[in-house]
N, C-alpha and C positions, 0 to 999 in steps of 0.2 A: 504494500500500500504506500501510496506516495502522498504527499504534505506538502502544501500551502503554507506560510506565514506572513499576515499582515498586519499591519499597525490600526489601532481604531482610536480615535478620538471620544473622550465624554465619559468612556464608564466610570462608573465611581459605586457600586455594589454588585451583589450578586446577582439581580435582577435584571440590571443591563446584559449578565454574561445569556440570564436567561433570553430575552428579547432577542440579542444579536447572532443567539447559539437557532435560535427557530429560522432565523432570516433567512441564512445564511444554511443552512439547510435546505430550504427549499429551492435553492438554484440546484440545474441540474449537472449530473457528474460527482457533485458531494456527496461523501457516504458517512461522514462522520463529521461533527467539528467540536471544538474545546476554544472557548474565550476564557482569558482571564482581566479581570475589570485591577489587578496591583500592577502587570505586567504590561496593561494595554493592546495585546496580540490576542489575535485569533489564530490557532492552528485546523487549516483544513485539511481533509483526508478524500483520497482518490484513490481509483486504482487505475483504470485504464484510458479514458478522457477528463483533460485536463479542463478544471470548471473555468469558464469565462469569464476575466479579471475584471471587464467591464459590471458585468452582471452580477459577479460580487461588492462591486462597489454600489450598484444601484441598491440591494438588498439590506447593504449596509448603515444606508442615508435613509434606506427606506423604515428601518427601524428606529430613527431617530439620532443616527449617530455619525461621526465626518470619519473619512479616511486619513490615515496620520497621525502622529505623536498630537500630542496636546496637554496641554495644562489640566492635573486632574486638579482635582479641589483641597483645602485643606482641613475639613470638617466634613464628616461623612450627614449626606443628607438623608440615608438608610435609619430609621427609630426602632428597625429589629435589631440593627447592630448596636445601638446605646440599651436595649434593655437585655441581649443577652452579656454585657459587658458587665450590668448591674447582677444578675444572674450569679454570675463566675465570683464576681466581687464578693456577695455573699458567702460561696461554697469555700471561695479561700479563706472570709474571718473565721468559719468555723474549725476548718482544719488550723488554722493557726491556736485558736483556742484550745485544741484537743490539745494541740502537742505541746501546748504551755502547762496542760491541768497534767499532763504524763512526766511534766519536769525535762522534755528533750534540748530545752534551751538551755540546763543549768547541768549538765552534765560531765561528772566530776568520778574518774575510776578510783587512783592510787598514788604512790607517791613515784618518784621518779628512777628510784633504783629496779622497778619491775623492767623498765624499759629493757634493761639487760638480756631478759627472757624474748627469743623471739616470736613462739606463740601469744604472748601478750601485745608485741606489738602488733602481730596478726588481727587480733584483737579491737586494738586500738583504733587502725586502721579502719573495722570494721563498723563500729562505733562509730568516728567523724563520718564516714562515706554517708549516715542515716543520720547524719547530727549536725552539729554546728559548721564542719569544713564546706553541708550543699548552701548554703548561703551565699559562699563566692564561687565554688568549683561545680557545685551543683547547680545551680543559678546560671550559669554559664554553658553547661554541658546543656541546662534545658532547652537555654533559647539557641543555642546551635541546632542541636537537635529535632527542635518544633520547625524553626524556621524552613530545616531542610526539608521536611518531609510536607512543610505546606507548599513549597515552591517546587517540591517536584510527586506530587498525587497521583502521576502516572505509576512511578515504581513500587516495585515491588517491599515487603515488610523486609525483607531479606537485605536489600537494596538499601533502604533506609536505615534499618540497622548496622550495617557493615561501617559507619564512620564510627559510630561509639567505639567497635570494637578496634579499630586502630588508636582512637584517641586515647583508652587505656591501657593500648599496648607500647605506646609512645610516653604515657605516661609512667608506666611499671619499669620500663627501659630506660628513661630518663631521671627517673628516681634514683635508681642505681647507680647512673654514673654519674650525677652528681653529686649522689651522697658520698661515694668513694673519692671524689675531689673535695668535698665538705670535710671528711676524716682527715684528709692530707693536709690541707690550707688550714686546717684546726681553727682559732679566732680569730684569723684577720681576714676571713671570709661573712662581713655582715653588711647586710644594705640597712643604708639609715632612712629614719623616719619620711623623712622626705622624699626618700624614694618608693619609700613604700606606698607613702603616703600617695604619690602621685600616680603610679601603678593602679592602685585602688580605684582615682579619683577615673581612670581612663576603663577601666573595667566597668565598673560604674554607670558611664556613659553611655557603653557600648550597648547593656542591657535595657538603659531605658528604651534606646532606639531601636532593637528588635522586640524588649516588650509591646510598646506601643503599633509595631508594625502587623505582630501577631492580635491586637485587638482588634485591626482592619476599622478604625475611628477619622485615622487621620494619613488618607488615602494618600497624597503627596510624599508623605515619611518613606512610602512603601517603593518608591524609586532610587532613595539611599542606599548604598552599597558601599560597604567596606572591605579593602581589599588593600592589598601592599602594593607599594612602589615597584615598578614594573623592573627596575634594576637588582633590589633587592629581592625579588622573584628570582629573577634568572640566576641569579648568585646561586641563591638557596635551592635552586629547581623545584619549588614546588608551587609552579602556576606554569600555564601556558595559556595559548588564545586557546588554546580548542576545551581549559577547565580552568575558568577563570572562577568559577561558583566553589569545587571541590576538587580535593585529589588525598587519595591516602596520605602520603605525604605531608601535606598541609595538614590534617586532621591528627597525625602522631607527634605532630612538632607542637601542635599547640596544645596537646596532653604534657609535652617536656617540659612548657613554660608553663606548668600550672606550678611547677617546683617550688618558684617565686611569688605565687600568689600567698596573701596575711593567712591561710587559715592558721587558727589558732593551735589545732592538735599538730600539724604540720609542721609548722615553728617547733615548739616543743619539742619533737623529735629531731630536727635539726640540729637545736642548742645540745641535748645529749648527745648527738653526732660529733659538734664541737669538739664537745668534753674529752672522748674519748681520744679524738687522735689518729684513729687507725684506718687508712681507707676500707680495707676490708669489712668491718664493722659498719661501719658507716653505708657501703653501697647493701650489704644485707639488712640491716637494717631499715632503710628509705626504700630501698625495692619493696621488703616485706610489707611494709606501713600503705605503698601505692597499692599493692595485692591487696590489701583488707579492704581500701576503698573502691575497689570495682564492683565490688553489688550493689552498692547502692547507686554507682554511677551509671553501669548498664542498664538497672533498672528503671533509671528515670527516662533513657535514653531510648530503652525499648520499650517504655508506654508512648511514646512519642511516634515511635517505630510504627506500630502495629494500630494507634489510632484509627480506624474507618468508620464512614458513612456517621449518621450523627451524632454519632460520640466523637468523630474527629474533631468535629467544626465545634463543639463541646469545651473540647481538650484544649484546644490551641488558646480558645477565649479564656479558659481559668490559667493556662501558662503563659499568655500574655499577664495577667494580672498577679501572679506568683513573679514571673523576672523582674516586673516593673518593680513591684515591694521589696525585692534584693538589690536591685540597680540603685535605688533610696538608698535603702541600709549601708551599702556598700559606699556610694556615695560623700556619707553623712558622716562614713568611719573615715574614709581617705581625707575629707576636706579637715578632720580632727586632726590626724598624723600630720599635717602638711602645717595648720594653726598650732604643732607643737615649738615651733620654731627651731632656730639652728643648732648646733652643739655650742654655750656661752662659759662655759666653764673655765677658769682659770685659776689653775691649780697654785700657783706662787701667790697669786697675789689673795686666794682664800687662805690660805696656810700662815701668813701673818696677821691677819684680819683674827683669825682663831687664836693665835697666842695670845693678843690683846685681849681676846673675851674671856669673861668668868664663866659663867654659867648659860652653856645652851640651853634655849627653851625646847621642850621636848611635846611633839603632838605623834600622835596614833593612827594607823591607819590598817582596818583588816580586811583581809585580800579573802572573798571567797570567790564561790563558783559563778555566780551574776555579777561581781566587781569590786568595788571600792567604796567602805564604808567607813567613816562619814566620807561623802565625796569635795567637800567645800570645806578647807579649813585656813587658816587666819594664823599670820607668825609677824613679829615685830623685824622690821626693816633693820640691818645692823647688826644684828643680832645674829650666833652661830644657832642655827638649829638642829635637833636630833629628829629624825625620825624615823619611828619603829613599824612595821608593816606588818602584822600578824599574817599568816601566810595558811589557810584554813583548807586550800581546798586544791589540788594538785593538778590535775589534768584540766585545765583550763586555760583561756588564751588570757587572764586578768592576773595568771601568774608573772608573766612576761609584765615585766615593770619597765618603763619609759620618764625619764624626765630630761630632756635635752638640756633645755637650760640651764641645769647644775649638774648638767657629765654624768648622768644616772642612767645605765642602762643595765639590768638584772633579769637573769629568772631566779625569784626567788624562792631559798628553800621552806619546808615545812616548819613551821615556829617564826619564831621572832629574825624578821633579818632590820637589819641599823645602817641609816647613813646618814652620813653630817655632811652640811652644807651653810654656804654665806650666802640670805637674800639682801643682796647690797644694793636694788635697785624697787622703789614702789609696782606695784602694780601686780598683775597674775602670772604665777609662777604653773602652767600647766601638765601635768600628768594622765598618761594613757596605758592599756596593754599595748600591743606588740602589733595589732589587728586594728585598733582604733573602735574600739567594740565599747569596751570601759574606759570611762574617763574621770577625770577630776580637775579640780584646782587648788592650788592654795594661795593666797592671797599676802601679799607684802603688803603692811602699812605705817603709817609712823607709830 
C-alpha cells in the first residue's frame, strides 16, 4: 500500500481529524486515511491508483479547512479537552493522596553501613525506582514515554516499549561505569549546587513542555521539538535525518545521564561510592542500585507502552497532568539549589573572627525523613555559631546537608553531627538537601 502526505491548515482537535479523515475518504483511489490535528498532516493510503491531488484539495477546503502549514491556535477551543483535563486532575489528587496516607513520600530504610551489602542495595534501588527517585527519573521516563507512543499510535506495544528497555539498559551500563570512575576520583568528583541546581531547573522545563503537550490544551506547544544540535549529533551518532524523533542510541544515552540527575536515594549511594574509594565497589554497587530501579521504570514505561483505545487517550491526559506536577516540583527544587548561592566561605578570615569570640550561640536543627525541623531559625550577626543537626532518619535525600554560604556541605551521620561557623554578614543564611526537596533558612541579625 502506498501513502500520500499532506499538510492541512486549521485543525486544532480531534474532531477536525474527524471531518477531514470523512472528506478525504470519499475521493476516489483512497483506501485508508489518518489526520493528525498536533502534527497538521494527513496521511493517505493507496494501493494501485494514485488519488487526484487536485481532488484532494477540493475535499479538503471542502471540509472547512486550507491546504498548508498554518498557524494553529494557542488555547484549545475543544471543552471535551478542558473537562477531561479536569477529569485526570482529579484521578491524580487522589492517587497523590493515597501514596501520602501509605507514607511513600517519607520513606526512610537504615543506616548507611547496610549499603555495604549488595542485596540491600538491590533493595534500595528497588524502593527509589516506586519512590521518591520517579519524581525526577520517573517523571521523565513518563513523558518520554507517553509522548512516544502518542506521536507514533501506529506501532506496535512491542514497538513502543523497546525505548524503555534501552533506556534502562543504558542506564544499568552507565551506572556502572561511572560508578567505577566515582570509586576512583573518590571526592573531588562533586557537582555543586549550582549545577545541580541548574540541571534540575532544565529538567524541569523540559517536562512542563511535554506535560502540557500531552494535555493537547494548548495546541501550538505541540509543534515544539527538542532535539540537539545537529553537530553535536553527528559527534555522538545518535541522530540522523532519517531519526530525528528516536534511535536506540539516543534512548541509552539519556538512561546514562540520568546518573547526574538530584535523586535523593541516588546521591546517597554515590556519596558511599565516595567513601569507599575503590572503582570496583563502586561500579557494582551503582550498576546494582540502577538494576533495583528498573521495575519501577519499565513499569511506568510499559503502561505507557501498551495504553489502547480509551484508556489510551485516558492515560496520556492523567500523564500529562502527573509530569506537569513533577516538572513544578522539580522546578521549584532546582530554582532553591540555584537561590542557595555560591560557595562564601573563608576559612582565615573565620578562624580569627572565632579566637576573638567567647561563647558561640548554639541553635538545633533535626534532620528526618520529610526534612528540617525547625526550618527558620535566627542567630546574632558577629557572632560564632554552633550548630547541631540531629540526624533521625537515614535513607533520605534531607540527609544530604547543603549550606554554600559557610562551606557546608555533609551527609550527615546518625546522631548528632556539629558545625561552626561566622555569620559576618545580615541577612538569610540558606540551607537545602542535596535534591532541593528540603529547605530552610537561618537568618543573621543585629
Amino acid at each position: 500500500m502506498h501513502k500520500i502526505i499532506i499538510d492541512i491548515a486549521g485543525m486544532h482537535c480531534r474532531s477536525c481529524e474527524l471531518l477531514t479523515e470523512d472528506g478525504l475518504s470519499s475521493v476516489p483511489g483512497v483506501e485508508k486515511v489518518k489526520t493528525h490535528f498536533r502534527s497538521g498532516v494527513a496521511e493517505i493510503f493507496y494501493e494501485e491508483t494514485r488519488p487526484d491531488l487536485k481532488a484532494l484539495e477540493r475535499a479538503v477546503r471542502n471540509a472547512g479547512y486550507d491546504i498548508g502549514k498554518g498557524k494553529r491556535p494557542w488555547i484549545a477551543r475543544d471543552i471535551e479537552a478542558w473537562v477531561e483535563m479536569l477529569f485526570a486532575l482529579g484521578i491524580v489528587f487522589v492517587l497523590f493522596m493515597v501514596a501520602k496516607s501509605l507514607g511513600l513520600f517519607e520513606i526512610s530504610l537504615a543506616s548507611s553501613e547496610r549499603l555495604s551489602s549488595i542485596p540491600f542495595v538491590l533493595l534500595l534501588g528497588l524502593v527509589a525506582g516506586f519512590s521518591t527517585c520517579m519524581a525526577m527519573v520517573g517523571g521523565l521516563v513518563l513523558a518520554v514515554s507517553a509522548r512516544f507512543s502518542e506521536r507514533h499510535p501506529e506501532a506496535s506495544v512491542r514497538q513502543k516499549f523497546l525505548p524503555n528497555v534501552y533506556f534502562n539498559m543504558g542506564r544499568i551500563g552507565g551506572f556502572a561505569l561511572l560508578g567505577g570512575l566515582l570509586g576512583y576520583l573518590g571526592a573531588t568528583f562533586q557537582l555543586s549546587a549550582l549545577s545541580v541546581g541548574t540541571l534540575t531547573l532544565i529538567i524541569g522545563g523540559v517536562m512542563l513542555l511535554v506535560g502540557f503537550q500531552l494535555l493537547e490544551l494548548f495546541p501550538r506547544l505541540s509543534a515544539w521539538k527538542l532535539t540537539l544540535p545537529k553537530s553535536i549529533a553527528r559527534v555522538l551518532g545518535i541522530q540522523s535525518q532519517s531519526k530525528k524523533e528516536y534511535s536506540h542510541s539516543r534512548a541509552a544515552l539519556l538512561g546514562v545521564m540520568t546518573f547526574f540527575l538530584p535523586c535523593g536515594f541516588t546521591q546517597l549511594t554515590q556519596l558511599f561510592v565516595v567513601a569507599t574509594g575503590s572503582p570496583l565497589i563502586g561500579a557494582l554497587t551503582m550498576g546494582t542500585f540502577a538494576l533495583g530501579t528498573a521495575p519501577g521504570l519499565l513499569g511506568i514505561g510499559g503502561v505507557a507502552a501498551a495504553a489502547q483505545g480509551a484508556f489510551r487517550r485516558f492515560f496520556f491526559k492523567t500523564a500529562g497532568v502527573i509530569v506537569i506536577a513533577l516538572g513544578i516540583f522539580n522546578f521549584q527544587n532546582g530554582y532553591a539549589l540555584v537561590n542557595l548561592g555560591p560557595n562564601l566561605f573563608q576559612g582565615s578570615a573565620v578562624a580569627k573572627t572565632f579566637a576573638l569570640a567567647k561563647e558561640p550561640q548554639v541553635i538545633r536543627i533535626a534532620q528526618r525523613a520529610n526534612g528540617y525541623f525547625p526550618s527558620q531559625l535566627t542567630v546574632k550577626k558577629g557572632r560564632p555559631v554552633k550548630l547541631i543537626i540531629d540526624s533521625q532518619a537515614s535513607y533520605t535525600c534531607a540527609r544530604s546537608f547543603m549550606m554554600p554560604k559557610m562551606g557546608i556541605r555533609e551527609v550527615l551521620q546518625p546522631g548528632e553531627n556539629v558545625f561552626e561557623f561566622m555569620p559576618d554578614k545580615l541577612g538569610a543564611i540558606p540551607f537545602s538537601c542535596s535534591m532541593g526537596m528540603y529547605r530552610g533558612v537561618i537568618n543573621a541579625v543585629d
